[in-house]
C-alpha positions in Angstrom: 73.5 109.4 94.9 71.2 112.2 95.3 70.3 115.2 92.9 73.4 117.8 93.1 72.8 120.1 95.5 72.7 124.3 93.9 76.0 125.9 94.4 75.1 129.5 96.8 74.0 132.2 94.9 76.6 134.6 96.8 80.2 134.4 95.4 81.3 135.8 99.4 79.5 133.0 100.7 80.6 130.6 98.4 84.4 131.9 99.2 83.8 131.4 102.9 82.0 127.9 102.6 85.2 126.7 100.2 87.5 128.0 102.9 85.7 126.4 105.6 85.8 123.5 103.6 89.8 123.2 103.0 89.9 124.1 106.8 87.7 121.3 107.8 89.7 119.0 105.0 92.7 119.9 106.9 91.9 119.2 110.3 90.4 116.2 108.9 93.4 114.4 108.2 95.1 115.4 110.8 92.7 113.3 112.6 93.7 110.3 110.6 97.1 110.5 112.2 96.1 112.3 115.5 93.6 110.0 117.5 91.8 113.2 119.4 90.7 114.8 116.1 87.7 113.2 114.3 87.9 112.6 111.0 85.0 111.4 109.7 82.7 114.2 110.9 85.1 117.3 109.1 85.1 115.3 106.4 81.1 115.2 106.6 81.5 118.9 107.0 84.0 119.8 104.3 82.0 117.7 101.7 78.7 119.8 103.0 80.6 123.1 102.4 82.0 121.7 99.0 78.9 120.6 97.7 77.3 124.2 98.3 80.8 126.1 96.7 82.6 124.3 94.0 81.7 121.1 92.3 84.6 120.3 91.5 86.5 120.3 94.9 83.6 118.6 96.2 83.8 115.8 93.3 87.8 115.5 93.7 87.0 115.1 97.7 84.2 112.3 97.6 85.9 110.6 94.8 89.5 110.6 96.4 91.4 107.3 97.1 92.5 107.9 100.9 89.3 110.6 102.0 86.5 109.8 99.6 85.1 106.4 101.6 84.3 107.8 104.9 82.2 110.0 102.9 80.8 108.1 100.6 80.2 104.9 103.1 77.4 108.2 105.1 76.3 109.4 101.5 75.4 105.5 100.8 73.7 105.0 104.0 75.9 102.9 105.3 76.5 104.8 108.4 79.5 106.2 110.5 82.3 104.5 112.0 81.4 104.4 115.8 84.8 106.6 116.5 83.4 109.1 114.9 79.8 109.2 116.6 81.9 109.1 120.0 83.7 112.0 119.0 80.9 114.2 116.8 78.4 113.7 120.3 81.6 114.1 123.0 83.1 117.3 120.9 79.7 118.4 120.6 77.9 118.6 124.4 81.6 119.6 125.7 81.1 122.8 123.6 77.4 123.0 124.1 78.4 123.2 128.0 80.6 125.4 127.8 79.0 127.9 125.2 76.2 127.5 128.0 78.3 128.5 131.3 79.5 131.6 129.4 76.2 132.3 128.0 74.0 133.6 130.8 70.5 133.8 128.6 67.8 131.5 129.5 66.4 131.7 126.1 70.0 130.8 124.4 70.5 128.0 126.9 67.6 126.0 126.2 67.6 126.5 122.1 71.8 125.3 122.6 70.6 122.5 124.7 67.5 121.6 122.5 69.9 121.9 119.3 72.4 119.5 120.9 69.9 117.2 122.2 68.4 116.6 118.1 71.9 116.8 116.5 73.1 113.9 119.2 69.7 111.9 118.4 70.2 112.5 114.7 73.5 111.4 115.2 73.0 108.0 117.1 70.3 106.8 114.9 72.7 106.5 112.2 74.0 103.2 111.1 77.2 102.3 112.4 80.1 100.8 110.2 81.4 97.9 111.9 84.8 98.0 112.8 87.4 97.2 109.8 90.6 95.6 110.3 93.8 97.8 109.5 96.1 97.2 106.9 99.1 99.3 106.5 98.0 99.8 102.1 94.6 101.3 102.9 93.9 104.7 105.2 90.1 104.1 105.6 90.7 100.9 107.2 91.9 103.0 110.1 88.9 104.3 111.7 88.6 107.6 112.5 
């Protein structure tokens, strides 16, 4: 594993990243019941803000039974289910093309577009977990 990333040096910003974190935790087991949520990437994302906040949280969430191996299966390099590339680009350009209808600068068009375009490439060149079978003892055997 790699070496631990420095907590922020800002205690507000460290408050908002933990809170965006539990958020994101949230959400992300919702979408281990509820098939239009992702899970894996607001996992990705909670762990991120952990990692930067608290230590601790970010330890109890990569090293729990039920939500620590979707995270730990991207932190090994083994890759991302292929759910949860479908939904990370889908979720993704949807926004992107929204944010750009409502957004009527040239400028802030083509850096949303540009962004989108590397996160998606970024994205798709990751490994992808094959698929697992379910069994009813084991959440991470359901894809998210």
């Amino acid at each position: 594993m790699p070496e631990p990333i420095p907590l922020h040096r800002h205690r507000a910003v460290r408050y908002v990243l933990l809170t965006v974190g539990w958020l994101c935790v949230v959400l992300g087991v919702i979408g281990i019941f509820l098939p239009v949520l992702p899970t894996t990437p607001f996992l990705l994302l909670a762990a991120a803000c952990f990692a930067r906040s608290s230590r601790r949280v970010y330890l109890w969430l990569i090293s729990h039974p039920r939500l620590g191996p979707w995270i730990r299966d991207y932190l090994h390099g083994k890759g991302l289910p292929l759910k949860a590339k479908v939904y990370a680009v889908s979720l993704m350009w949807a926004s992107i093309v929204l944010s750009c209808y409502l957004v009527e600068l040239p400028w802030a068009r083509a850096f949303m577009l540009i962004s989108a375009l590397l996160v998606s490439l970024y994205i798709l060149k990751q490994k992808t977990l094959p698929a697992r079978r379910a069994s009813p003892n084991n959440a991470h055997d359901k894809q998210p």
